[in-house]
VOKETI-677836 format. One record per residue: x, y, z of N, C-alpha, C in turn; residue number from 1. Coordinates in steps of 0.02 Angstrom, whole numbers, plus 50000, padded with zeros to 5 digits. Last residue first. Layout:
# residues N
{{X, Y, Z}, {X, Y, Z}, {X, Y, Z}, NUM},
...
END
This chain:
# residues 70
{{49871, 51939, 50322}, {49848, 52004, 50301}, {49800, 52016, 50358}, 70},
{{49947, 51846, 50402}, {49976, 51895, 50386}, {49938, 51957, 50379}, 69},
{{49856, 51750, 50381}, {49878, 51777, 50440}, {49893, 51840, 50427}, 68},
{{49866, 51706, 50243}, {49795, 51712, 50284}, {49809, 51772, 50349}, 67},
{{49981, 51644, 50246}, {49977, 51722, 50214}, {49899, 51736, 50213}, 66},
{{49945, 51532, 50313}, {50029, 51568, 50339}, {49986, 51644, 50310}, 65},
{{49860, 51469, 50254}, {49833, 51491, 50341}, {49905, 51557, 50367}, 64},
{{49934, 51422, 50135}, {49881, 51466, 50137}, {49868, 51509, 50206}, 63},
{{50021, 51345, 50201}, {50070, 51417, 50164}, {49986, 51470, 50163}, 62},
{{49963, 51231, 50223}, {49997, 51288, 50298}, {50014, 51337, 50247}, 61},
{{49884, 51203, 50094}, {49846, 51231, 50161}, {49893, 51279, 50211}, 60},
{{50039, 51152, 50059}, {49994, 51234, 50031}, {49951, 51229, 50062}, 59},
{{50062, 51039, 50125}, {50095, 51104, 50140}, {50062, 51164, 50106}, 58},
{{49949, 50945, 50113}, {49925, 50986, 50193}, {50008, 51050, 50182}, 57},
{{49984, 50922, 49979}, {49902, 50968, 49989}, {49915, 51012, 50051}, 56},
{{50103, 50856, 50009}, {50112, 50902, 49962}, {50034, 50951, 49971}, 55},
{{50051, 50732, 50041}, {50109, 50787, 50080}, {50089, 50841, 50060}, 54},
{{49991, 50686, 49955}, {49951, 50709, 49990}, {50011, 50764, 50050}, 53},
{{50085, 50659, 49846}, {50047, 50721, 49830}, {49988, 50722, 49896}, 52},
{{50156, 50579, 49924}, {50193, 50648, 49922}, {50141, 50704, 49880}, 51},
{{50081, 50478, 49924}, {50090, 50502, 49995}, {50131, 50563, 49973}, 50},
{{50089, 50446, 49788}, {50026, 50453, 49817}, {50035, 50504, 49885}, 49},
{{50226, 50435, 49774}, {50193, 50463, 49713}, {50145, 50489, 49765}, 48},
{{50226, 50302, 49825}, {50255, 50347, 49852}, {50241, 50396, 49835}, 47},
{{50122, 50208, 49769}, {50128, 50235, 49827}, {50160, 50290, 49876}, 46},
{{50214, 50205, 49644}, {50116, 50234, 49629}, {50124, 50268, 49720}, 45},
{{50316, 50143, 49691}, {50326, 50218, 49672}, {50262, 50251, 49658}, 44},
{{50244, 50016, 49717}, {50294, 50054, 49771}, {50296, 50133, 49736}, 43},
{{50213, 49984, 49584}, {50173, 49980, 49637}, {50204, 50040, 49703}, 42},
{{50344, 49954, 49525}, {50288, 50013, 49502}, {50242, 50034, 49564}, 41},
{{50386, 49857, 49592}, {50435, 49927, 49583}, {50393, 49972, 49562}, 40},
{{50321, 49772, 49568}, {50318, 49792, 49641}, {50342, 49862, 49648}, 39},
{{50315, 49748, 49428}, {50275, 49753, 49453}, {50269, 49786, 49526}, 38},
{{50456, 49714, 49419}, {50430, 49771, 49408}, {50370, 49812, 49432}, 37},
{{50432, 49581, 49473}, {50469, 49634, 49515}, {50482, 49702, 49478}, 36},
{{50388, 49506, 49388}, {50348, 49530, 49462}, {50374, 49591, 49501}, 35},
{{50472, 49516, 49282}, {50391, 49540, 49267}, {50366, 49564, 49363}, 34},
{{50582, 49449, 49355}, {50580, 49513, 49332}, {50535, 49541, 49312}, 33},
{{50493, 49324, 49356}, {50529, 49348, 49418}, {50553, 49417, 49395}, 32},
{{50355, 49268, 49280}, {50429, 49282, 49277}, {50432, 49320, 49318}, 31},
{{50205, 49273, 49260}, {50235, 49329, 49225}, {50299, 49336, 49229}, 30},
{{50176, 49143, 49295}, {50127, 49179, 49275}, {50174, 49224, 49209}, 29},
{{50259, 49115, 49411}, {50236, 49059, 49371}, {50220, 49084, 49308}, 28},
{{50240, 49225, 49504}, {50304, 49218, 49464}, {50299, 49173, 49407}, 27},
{{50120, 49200, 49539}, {50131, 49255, 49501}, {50199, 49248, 49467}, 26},
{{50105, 49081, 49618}, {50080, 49081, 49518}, {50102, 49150, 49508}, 25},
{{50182, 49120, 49715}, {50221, 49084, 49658}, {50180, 49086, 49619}, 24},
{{50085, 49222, 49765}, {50157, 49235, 49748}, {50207, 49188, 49692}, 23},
{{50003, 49104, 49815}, {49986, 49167, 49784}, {50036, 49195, 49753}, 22},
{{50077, 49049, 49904}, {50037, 49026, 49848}, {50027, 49074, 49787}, 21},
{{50104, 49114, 50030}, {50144, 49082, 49979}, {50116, 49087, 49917}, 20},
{{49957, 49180, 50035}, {50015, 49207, 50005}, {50047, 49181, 49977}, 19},
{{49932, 49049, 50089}, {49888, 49066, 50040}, {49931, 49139, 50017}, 18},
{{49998, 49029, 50219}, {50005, 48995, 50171}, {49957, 49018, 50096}, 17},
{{49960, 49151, 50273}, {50007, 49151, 50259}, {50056, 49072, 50195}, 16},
{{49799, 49186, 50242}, {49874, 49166, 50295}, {49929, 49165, 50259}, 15},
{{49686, 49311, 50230}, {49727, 49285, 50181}, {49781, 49228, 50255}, 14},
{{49592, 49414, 50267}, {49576, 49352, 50272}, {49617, 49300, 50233}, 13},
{{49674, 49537, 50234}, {49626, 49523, 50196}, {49616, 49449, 50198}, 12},
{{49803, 49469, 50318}, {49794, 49517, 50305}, {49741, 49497, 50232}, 11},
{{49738, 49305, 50426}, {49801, 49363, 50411}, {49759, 49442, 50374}, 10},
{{49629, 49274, 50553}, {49675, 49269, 50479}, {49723, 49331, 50472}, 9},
{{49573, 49169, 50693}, {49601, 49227, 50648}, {49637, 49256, 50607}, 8},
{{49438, 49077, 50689}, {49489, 49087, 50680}, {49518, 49120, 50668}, 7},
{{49296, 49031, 50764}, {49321, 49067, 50744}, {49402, 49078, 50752}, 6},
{{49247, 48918, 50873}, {49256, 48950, 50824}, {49281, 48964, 50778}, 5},
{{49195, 49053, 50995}, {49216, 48984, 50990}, {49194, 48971, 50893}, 4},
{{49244, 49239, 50961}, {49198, 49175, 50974}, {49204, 49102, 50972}, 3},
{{49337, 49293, 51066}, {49347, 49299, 51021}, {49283, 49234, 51037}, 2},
{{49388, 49454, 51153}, {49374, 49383, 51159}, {49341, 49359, 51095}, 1},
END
């Protein structure tokens, strides 16, 4: 329940009109192929990220694997 009030926002207290916004000075800013490198980098930092944490919990199991063993 929510307090009288109070309103509830989007993602990092942002709506969705304030994205819009947000989004066009970027294109405004740096051009529509500048932004979209930008995302393209962004996206692969992230993927990058989640495969070197993949990547920790499989040598823990290979460790606990030849842990066993001996």
């Amino acid at each position: 329940m929510e307090p009288t009030g109070v309103l509830t926002a989007g993602f990092a207290g942002l709506g969705f009109p304030e994205i819009i916004v947000i989004a066009l000075v970027a294109v405004l800013l740096f051009g529509g192929k500048k932004v979209g490198d930008l995302g393209k980098g962004l996206g692969e930092g992230i993927r990058n990220f989640k495969d070197a944490l993949k990547g920790g919990e499989e040598e823990k199991k290979e460790e606990e694997k030849v842990a066993e063993k001996k």
